[in-house]
C-alpha positions in Angstrom: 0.0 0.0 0.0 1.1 3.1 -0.1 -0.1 7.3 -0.1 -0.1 10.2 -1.9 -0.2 13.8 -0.4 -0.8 16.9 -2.6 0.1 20.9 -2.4 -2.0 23.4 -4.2 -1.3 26.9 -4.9 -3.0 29.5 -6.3 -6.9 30.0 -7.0 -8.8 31.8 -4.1 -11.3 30.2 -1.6 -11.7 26.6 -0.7 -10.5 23.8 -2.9 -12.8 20.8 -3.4 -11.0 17.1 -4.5 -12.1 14.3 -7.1 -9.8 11.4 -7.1 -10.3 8.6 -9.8 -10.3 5.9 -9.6 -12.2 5.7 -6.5 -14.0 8.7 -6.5 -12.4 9.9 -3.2 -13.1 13.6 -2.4 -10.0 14.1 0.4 -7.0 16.1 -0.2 -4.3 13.0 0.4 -5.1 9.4 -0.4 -3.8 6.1 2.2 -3.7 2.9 2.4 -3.6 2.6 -2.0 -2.9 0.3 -4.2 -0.2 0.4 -6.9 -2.1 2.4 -9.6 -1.7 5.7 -11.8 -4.0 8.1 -10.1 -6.0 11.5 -11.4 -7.1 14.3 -8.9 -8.9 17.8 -10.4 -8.6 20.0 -8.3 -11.5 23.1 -7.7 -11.6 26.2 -6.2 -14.6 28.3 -5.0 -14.6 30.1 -8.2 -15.1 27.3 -10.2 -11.3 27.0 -11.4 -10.2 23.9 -11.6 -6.9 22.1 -12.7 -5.6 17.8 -12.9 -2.8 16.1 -11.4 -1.5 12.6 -12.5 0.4 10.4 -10.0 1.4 6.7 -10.2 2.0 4.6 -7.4 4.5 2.1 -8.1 4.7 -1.5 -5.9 7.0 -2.1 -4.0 6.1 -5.7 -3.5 4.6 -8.1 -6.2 1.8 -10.8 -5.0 1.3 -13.4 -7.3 -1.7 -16.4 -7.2 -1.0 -19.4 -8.9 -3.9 -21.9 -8.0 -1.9 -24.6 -10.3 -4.0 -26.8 -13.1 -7.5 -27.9 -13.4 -8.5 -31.2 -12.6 -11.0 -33.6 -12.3 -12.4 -36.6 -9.9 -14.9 -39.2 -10.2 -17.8 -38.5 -7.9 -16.8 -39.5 -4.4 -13.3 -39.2 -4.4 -10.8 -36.3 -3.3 -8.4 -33.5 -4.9 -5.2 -31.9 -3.9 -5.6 -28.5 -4.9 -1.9 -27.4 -4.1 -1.2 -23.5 -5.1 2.9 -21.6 -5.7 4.1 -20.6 -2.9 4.6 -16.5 -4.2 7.6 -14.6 -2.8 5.5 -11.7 -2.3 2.6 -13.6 0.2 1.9 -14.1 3.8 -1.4 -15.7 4.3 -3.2 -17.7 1.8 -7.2 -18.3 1.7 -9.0 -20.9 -0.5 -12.4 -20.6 -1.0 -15.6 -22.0 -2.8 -16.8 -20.2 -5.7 -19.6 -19.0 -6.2 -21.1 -19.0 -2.7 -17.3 -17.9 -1.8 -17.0 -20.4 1.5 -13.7 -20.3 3.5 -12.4 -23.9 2.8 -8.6 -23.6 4.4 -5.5 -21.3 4.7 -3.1 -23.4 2.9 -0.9 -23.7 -0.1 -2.7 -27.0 -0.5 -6.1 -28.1 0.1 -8.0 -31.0 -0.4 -11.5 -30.8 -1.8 -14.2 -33.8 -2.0 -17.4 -31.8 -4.5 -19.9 -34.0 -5.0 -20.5 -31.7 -8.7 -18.2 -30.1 -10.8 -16.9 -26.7 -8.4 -14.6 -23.6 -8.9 -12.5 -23.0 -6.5 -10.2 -19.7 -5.7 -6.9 -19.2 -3.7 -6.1 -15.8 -2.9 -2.7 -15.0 -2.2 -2.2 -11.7 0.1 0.0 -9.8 1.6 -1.7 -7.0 3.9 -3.9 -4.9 1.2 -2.0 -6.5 -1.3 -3.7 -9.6 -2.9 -3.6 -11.8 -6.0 -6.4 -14.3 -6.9 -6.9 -17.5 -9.4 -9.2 -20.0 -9.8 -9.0 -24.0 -10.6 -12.0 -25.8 -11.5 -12.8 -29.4 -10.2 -14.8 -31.3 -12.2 -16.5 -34.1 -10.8 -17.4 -37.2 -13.6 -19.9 -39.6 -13.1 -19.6 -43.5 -12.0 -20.5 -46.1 -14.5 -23.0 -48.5 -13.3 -21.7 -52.4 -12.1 -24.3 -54.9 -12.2 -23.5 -58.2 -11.3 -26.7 -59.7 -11.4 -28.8 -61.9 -9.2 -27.5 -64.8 -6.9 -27.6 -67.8 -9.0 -28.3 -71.4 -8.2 -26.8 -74.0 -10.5 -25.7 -77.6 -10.6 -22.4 -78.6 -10.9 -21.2 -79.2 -14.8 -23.7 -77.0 -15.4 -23.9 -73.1 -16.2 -25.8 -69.7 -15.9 -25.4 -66.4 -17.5 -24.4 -63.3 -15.1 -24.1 -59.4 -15.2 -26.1 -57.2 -17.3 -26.1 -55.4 -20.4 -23.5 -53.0 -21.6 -24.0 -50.0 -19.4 -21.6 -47.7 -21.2 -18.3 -48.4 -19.7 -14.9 -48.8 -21.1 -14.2 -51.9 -19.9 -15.5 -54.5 -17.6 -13.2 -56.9 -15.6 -14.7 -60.2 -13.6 -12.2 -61.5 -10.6 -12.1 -64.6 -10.3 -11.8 -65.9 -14.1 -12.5 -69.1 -13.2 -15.2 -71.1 -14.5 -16.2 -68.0 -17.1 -16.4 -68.1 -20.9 -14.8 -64.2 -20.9 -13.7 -62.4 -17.9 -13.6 -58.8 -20.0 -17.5 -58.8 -21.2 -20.7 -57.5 -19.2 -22.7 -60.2 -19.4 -20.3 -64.0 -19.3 -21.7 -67.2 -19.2 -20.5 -68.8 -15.5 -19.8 -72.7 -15.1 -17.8 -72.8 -11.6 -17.5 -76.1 -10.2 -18.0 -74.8 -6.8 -19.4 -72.2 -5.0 -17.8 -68.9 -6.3 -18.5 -64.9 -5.7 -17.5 -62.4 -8.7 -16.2 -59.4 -8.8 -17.4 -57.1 -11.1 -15.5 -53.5 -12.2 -16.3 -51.2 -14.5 -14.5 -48.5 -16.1 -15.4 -45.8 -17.8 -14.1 -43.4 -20.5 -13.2 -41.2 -18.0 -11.1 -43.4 -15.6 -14.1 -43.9 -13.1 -14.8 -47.1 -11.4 -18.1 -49.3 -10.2 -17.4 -52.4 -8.4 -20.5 -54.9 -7.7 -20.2 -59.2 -7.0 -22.8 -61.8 -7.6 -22.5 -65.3 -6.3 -23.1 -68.4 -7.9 -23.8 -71.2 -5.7 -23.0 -75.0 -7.0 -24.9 -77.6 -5.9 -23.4 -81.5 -6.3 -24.8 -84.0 -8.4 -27.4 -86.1 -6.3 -26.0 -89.8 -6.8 -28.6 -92.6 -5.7 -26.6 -95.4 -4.5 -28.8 -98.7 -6.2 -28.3 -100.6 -2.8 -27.4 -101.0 0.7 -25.8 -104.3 2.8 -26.5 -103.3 6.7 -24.5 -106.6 8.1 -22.7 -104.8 10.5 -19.5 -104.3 8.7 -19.3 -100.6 8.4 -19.5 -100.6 4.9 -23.2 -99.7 2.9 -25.0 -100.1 5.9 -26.7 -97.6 6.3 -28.0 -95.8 2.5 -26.0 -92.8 1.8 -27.5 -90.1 -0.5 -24.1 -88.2 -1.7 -25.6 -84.2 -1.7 -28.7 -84.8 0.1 -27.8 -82.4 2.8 -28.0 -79.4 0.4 -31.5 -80.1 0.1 -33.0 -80.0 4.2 -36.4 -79.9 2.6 -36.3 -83.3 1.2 -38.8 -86.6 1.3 -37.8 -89.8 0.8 -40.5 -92.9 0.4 -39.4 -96.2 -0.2 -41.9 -99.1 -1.5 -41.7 -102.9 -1.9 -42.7 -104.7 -4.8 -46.8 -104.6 -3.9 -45.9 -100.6 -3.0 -46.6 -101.3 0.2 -45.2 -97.8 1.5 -42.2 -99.0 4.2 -40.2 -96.2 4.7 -41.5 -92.1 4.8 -39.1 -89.3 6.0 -38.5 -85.8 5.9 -35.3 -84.1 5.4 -33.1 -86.9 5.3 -29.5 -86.1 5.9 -27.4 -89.2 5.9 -26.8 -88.7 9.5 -29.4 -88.4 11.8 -31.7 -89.1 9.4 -31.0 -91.9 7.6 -32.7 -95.7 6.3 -30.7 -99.0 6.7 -32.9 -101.5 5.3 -35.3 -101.8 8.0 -39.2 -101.6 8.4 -40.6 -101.2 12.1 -37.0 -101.8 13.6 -36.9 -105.3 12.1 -34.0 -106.1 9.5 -36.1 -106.6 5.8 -35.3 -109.7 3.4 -32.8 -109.6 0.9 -34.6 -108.6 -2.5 -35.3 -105.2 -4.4 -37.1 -102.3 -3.2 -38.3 -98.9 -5.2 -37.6 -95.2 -3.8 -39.3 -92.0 -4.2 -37.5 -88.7 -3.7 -39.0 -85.5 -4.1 -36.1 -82.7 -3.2 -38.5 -80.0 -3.1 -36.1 -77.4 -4.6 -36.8 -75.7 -8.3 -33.9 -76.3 -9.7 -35.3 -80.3 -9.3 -38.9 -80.3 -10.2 -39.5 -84.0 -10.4 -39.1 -86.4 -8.3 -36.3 -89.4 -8.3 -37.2 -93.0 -8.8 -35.1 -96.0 -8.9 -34.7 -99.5 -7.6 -32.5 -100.0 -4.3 -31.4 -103.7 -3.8 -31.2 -104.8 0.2 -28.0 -107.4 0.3 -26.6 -109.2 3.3 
């Protein structure tokens, strides 16, 4: 800042002041900027005569807010401004509603839309100002699809559609027919989640996961031999236990009904040839099982063969 202090001679009566710019009306100026300055002066007569006077800086203050950038919605940018020779406080602040944000060089800024921001650089009434804009860019949308259900060796389509990104990446590859599509064909052998994540054109990511659940093949054994010997005595359904919701009726030849259970689990649940706690004969024997589960809307039939 600085001053300016005039002398006038001549004219008659009392002198009246217009300063420009500023349109100050005192005889001296304070606490100015660097500037080239007019004054007319007038006296009570109506005479009047102009003055020019430039204030030169002795210090320079210089904003430099660095680049523009740009964030994907939800993330956070380092707004880091040039330290300037000539400055002794700094303020950052949200354009256009002109919020304090910090007194740093650097700053860093979460918008959830596109924001200016300005860094004024000061140095008691001198100050410097620039702006950096933060534009925020939009997620692309990850869909993974529904849960699925399948049985082993077999498969089930997952994801969605194209939604407009870039690329899409599924983790793990395993058991898919292309890892770098929307929507892959799936065909794990076990139980798997995926990862989905989606990229956009401009660098923004989406991240959703489906899981496909495998189910074993249900295997029937075609008989049981409960001897006592710790081998087939007791009838083992291999995968029966995904299915709690399971009946099981077994029949002899004149389908006389001998055996009826629900939610038999190999375990606690479980037939060794028997019919009201007495050992049945040797000879063959018919099953129904109904696994009540959509993915197996009929029910299994088959012979099973009592041996001893």
């Amino acid at each position: 800042d600085g001053a300016i202090v005039i002398t006038v001679a001549g004219g008659t009566g009392t002198y009246t002041y217009l300063w420009s710019p500023g349109g100050a009306v005192t005889q001296d100026l304070t606490n100015i900027l660097s500037a080239t300055y007019t004054v007319i002066v007038t006296d009570i007569n109506g005479c009047s005569d102009s003055a020019i006077y430039t204030v030169n800086s002795l210090l320079t203050v210089i904003s430099s807010a660095g680049n523009d950038t740009s964030i994907c919605v939800g993330g956070m940018a380092t707004l880091c401004g040039t330290l300037s020779t000539g400055a002794t406080s700094y303020q950052w602040q949200e354009i256009p509603a002109m919020t304090n944000v910090d007194t740093t060089v650097c700053v860093q800024v979460s918008p959830s839309l596109t924001t200016s921001y300005i860094l004024i650089a000061s140095n008691g009434l001198c100050a410097d100002t620039d702006t950096v804009v933060v534009t925020v860019n939009l997620l692309p949308v990850a869909n993974a699809g529904a849960d699925e259900t399948i049985i082993i060796f077999t498969s089930t389509p997952i994801g969605a559609p194209p939604t407009g990104g870039l690329t899409y990446n599924w983790t793990p590859g395993t058991g898919l027919n292309d890892s770098t599509i929307a929507g892959p064909i799936a065909s794990p052998t076990v139980t798997t989640t995926y990862t989905l994540v989606v990229t956009n054109a401009n660098g923004c990511t989406a991240i959703d996961s489906v899981t496909v659940t495998v189910l074993p093949q249900i295997i029937f054994p075609s008989g049981v031999s409960p001897n006592g010997d710790g081998a087939n005595d007791w009838w083992i359904i291999e995968g029966i236990d995904e299915f709690p919701d399971n009946h099981i009726e077994i029949y002899n030849r004149w389908g006389e009904i001998l055996y009826s259970v629900d939610g038999y689990n190999n375990v606690s649940v479980r037939w060794n040839g028997t019919y009201k706690d007495k050992a049945l004969p040797v000879g063959t024997y018919y099953y129904i099982i109904d696994l009540k589960d959509d993915l197996y809307p009929e029910v299994f039939t088959g012979p099973i063969t009592i041996l001893r």
